[in-house]
C-alpha positions as CSV (number, residue, x, y, z in Angstrom):
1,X,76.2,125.2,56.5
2,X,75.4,122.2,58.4
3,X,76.2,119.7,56.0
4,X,79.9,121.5,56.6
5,X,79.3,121.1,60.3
6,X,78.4,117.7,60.3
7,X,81.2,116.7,58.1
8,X,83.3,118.5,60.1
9,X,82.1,116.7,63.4
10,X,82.4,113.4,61.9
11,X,86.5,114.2,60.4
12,X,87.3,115.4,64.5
13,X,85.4,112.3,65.7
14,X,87.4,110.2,63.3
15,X,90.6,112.0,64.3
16,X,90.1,111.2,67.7
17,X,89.1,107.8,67.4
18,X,92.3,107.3,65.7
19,X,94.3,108.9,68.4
20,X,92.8,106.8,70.8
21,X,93.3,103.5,68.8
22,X,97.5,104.7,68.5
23,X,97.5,105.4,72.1
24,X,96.1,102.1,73.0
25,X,98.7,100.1,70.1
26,X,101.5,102.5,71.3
27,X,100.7,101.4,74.9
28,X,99.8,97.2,74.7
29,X,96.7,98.8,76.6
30,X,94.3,95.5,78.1
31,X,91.8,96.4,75.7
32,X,93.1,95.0,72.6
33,X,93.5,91.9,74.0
34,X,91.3,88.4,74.5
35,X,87.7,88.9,75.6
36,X,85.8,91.7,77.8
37,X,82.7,92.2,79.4
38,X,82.5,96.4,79.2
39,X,79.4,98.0,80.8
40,X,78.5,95.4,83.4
41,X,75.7,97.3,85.9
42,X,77.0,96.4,89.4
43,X,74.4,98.7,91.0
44,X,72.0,101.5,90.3
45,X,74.0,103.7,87.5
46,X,77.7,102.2,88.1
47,X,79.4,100.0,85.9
48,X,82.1,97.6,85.8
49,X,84.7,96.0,82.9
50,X,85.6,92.7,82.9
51,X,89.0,92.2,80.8
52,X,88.7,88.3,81.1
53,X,91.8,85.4,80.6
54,X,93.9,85.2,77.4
55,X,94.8,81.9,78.7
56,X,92.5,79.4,80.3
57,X,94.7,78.2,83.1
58,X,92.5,77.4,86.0
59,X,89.1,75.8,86.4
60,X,87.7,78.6,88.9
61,X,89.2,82.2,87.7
62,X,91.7,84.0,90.5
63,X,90.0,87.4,89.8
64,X,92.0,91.2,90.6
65,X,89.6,94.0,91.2
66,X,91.5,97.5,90.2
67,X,89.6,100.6,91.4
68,X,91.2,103.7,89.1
69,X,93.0,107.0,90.5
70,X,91.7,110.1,90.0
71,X,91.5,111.9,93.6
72,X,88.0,110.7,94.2
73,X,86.8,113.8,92.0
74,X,87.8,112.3,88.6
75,X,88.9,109.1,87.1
76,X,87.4,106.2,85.0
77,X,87.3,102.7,84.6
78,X,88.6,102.8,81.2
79,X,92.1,104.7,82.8
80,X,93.0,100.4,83.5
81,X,94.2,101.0,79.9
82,X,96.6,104.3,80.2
83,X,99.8,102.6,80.5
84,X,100.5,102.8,83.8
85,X,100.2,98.9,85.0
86,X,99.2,97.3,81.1
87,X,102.1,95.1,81.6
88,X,101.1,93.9,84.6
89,X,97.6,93.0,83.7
90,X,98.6,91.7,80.1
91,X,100.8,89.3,82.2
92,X,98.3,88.5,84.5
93,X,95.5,87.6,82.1
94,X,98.0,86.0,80.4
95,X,98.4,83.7,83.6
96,X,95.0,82.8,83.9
97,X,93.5,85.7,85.8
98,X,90.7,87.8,85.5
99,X,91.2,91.8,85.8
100,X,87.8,93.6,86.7
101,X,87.6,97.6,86.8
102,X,84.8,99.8,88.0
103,X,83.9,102.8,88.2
104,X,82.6,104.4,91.8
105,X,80.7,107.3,93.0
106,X,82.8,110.6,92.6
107,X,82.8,113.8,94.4
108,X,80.1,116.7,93.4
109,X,79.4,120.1,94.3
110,X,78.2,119.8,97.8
111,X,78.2,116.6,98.4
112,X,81.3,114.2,99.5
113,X,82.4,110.9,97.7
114,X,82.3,109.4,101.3
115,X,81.5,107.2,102.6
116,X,79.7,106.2,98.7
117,X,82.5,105.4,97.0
118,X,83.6,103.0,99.6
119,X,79.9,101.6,99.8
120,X,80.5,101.1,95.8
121,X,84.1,99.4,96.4
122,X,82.2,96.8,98.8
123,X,79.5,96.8,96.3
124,X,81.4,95.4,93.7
125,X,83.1,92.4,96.0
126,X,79.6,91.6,96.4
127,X,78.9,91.7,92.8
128,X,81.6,89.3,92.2
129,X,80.7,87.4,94.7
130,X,77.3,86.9,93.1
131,X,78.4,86.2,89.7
132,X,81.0,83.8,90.2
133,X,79.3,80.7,88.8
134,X,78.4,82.5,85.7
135,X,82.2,83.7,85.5
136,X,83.7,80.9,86.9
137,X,85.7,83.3,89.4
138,X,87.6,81.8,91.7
139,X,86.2,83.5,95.4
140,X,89.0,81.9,97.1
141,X,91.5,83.8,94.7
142,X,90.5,87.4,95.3
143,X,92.5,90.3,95.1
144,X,92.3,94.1,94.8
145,X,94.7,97.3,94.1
146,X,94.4,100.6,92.9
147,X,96.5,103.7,92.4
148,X,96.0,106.7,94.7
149,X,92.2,107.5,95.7
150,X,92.1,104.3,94.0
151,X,94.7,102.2,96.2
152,X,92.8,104.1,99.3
153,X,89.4,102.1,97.8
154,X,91.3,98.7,97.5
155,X,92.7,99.4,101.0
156,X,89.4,100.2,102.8
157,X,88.0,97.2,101.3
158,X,90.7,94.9,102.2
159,X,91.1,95.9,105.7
160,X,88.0,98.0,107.5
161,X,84.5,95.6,107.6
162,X,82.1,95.9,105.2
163,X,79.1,96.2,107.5
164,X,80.4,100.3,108.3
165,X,79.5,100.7,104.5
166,X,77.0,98.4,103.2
167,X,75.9,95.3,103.5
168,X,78.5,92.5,104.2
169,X,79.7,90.1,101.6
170,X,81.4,86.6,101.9
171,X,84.9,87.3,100.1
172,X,88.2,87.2,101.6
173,X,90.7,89.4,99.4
174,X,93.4,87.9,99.5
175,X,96.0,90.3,98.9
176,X,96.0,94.4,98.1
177,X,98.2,96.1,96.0
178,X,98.4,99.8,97.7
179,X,100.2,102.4,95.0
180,X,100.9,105.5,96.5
181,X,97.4,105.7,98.4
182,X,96.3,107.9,101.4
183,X,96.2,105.8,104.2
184,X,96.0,108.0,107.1
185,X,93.7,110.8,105.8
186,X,94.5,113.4,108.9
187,X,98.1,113.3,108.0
188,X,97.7,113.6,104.7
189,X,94.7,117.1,104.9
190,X,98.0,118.5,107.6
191,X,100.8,118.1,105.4
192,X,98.7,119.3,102.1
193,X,97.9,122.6,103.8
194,X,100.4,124.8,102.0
195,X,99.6,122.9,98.7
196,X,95.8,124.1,99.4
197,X,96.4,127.6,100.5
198,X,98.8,127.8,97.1
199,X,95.9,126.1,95.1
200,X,93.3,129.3,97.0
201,X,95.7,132.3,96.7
202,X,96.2,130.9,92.1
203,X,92.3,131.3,91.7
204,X,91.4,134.0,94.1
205,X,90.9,136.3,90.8
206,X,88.0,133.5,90.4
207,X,84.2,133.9,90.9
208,X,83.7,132.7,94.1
209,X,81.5,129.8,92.6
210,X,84.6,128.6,90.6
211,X,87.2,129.3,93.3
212,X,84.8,126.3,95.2
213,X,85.7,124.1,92.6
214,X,89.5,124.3,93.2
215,X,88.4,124.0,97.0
216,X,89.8,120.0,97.2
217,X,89.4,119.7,100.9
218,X,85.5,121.3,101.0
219,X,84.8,119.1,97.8
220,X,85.7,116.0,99.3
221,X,85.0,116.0,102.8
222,X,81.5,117.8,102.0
223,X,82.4,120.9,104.4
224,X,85.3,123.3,104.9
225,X,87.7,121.2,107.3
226,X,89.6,124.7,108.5
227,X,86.2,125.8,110.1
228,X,85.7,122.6,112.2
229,X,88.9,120.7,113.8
230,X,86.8,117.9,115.3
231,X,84.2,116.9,113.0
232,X,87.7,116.6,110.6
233,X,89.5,114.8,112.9
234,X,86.2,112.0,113.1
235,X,85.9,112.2,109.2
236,X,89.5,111.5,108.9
237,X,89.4,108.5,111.1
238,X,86.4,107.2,109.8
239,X,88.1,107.0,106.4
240,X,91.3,106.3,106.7
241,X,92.6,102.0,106.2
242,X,95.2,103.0,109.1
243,X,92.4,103.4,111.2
244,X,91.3,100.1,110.7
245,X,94.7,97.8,110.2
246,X,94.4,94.1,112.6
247,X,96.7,91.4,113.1
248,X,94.1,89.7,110.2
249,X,94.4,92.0,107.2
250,X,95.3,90.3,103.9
251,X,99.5,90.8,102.6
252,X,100.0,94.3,101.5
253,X,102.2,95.3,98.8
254,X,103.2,99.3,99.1
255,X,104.5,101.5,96.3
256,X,105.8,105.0,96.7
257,X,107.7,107.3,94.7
258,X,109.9,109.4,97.3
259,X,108.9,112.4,95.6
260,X,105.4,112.5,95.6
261,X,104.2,115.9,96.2
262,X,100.4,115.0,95.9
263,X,100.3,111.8,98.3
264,X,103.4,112.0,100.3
265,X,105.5,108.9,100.5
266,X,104.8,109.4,104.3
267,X,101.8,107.9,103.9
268,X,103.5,104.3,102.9
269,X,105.7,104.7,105.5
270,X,103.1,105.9,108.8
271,X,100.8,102.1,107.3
272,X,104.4,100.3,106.9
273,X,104.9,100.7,110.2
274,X,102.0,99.3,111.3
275,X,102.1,96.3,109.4
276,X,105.7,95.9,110.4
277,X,104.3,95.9,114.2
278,X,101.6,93.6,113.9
279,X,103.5,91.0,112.0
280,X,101.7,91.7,108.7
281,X,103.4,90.2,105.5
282,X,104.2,93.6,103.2
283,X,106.7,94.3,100.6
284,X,107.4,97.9,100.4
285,X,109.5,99.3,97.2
286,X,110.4,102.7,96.9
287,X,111.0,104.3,93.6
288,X,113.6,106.9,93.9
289,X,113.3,110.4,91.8
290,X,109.0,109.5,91.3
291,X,106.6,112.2,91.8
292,X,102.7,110.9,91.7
293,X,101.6,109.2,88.4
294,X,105.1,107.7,88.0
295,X,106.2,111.2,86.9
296,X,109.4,111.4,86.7
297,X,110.1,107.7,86.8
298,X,112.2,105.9,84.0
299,X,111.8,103.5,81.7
300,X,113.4,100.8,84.0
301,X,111.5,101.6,87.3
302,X,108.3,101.5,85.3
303,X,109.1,98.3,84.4
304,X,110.2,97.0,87.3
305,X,107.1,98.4,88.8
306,X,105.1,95.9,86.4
307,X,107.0,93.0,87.9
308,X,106.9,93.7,91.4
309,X,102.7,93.6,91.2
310,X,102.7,90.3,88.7
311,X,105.7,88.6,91.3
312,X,103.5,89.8,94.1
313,X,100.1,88.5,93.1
314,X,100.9,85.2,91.3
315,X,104.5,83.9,92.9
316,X,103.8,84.6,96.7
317,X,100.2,84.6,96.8
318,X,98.1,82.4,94.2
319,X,96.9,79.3,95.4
């Protein structure tokens, strides 16, 4: 009987690993391609991946930090490889550059991502920062982007001051790539309301110790935002990149789908605005039909997505 188990474990394990190897062939996923550094410690139990050049263009490496999606409850520094913006960093690496992916400290039962995972986004700036002789980075070509909770992380990092978070660090990013990320987190809890109270009433059948699980607001500010207006309205602020947009943030590139019903496009348009005021360089594109996740988005304006970040990052603002 356990020889059959075992034998059994080992087929599904070999089933999956084969899976995973398609999806990865199917999708050009980073992963297949030059050299990497996977597992890298950054601090404590966090870890980064370093997908490294295909082409040795430059002496000192311009290096792009991507911080994954996932809502701040979920997500992975291996998702760099899910399709989503391959092309991108296949072109990249391709031209020379260095794409780095962490992972960061994610919500838990009680206990907020905030302000950790921002701490961790800082964190690994610093870690760069640190190891740039032995990587030959480039700390005058520093960039970062992300994709929802994600693009909020590169956003923090790129425009509030380190010293909020952790200790300070001697990089300038240069740029941020911002893909349908919250950016004004007050907004954001307001206009999600019915979406919560639709997300309470599906799982009221629940125990009440699972219903807390599909409690989103409670599991990521820490508390129940509908019992306490003001201590929501200071955590909001504390943590949202509006909050913390000067005449001295880096370029900003903004991506939005106009029919995201998870992030709404909103969002782009309340930090667009601000740029736009203070005379900060953006490029805002707006893919038509997209929900979040590039759902609903086509072949084409997946594509064109892929150009828009490499045009972005190497033609307007390498060095």
């Amino acid at each position: 009987m356990l020889k059959k188990t075992l034998i059994l474990l080992l087929v599904l394990v070999a089933i999956m690993a084969i899976a995973l190897l398609s999806f990865f062939k199917v999708n050009d996923a980073p992963i297949l391609h030059g050299n990497l550094d996977c597992n890298v410690v950054y601090k404590d139990d966090l870890a980064l991946d370093i997908y490294l050049p295909t082409q040795p263009i430059y002496d000192k490496i311009p290096v792009v930090v991507h911080f994954h999606g996932g809502a701040w409850i979920a997500g992975s520094k291996a998702t760099v490889n899910n399709a989503r913006f391959n092309g991108a960093f296949n072109v990249l690496r391709d031209k020379g550059y260095a794409v780095i992916s962490p992972n960061y400290t994610l919500a838990k039962a009680g206990q907020s991502p905030f302000p950790a995972c921002i701490a961790d986004a800082f964190d690994v700036l610093t870690w760069v920062e640190k190891n740039a002789q032995q990587y030959r980075f480039d700390l005058d070509n520093v960039g970062v982007m992300g994709e929802s909770a994600g693009a909020h992380l590169a956003l923090m990092t790129a425009y509030s001051p380190a010293s909020n978070f952790t200790t300070p660090n001697a990089i300038d990013i240069k740029y941020v790539v911002n893909v349908y990320g919250p950016t004004y987190l007050e907004k954001l809890y307001q206009d999600q309301k019915p979406l919560v109270q639709r997300m309470k009433t599906s799982v009221s059948s629940l125990p009440s110790s699972l219903q807390d699980r599909f409690d989103l607001p409670k599991y990521l500010f820490g508390f129940d935002p509908a019992k306490d207006s003001v201590k929501t309205a200071q955590f909001a602020q504390k943590f949202s990149p509006i909050t913390f947009v000067h005449d001295a943030v880096p370029p900003t590139l903004l991506i939005h789908g106009n029919k995201d019903q998870l992030v709404p496009i909103s969002q782009s348009e309340y930090l667009k605005e601000k740029l736009d005021r203070l005379g900060i360089p953006n490029e805002y594109h707006i893919i038509e039909g997209m929900d979040h996740a590039f759902r609903e988005a086509s072949t084409e304006q997946k594509a064109d997505t892929q150009q828009w970040i490499v045009d972005f990052i190497v033609d307007k603002y390498n060095i």
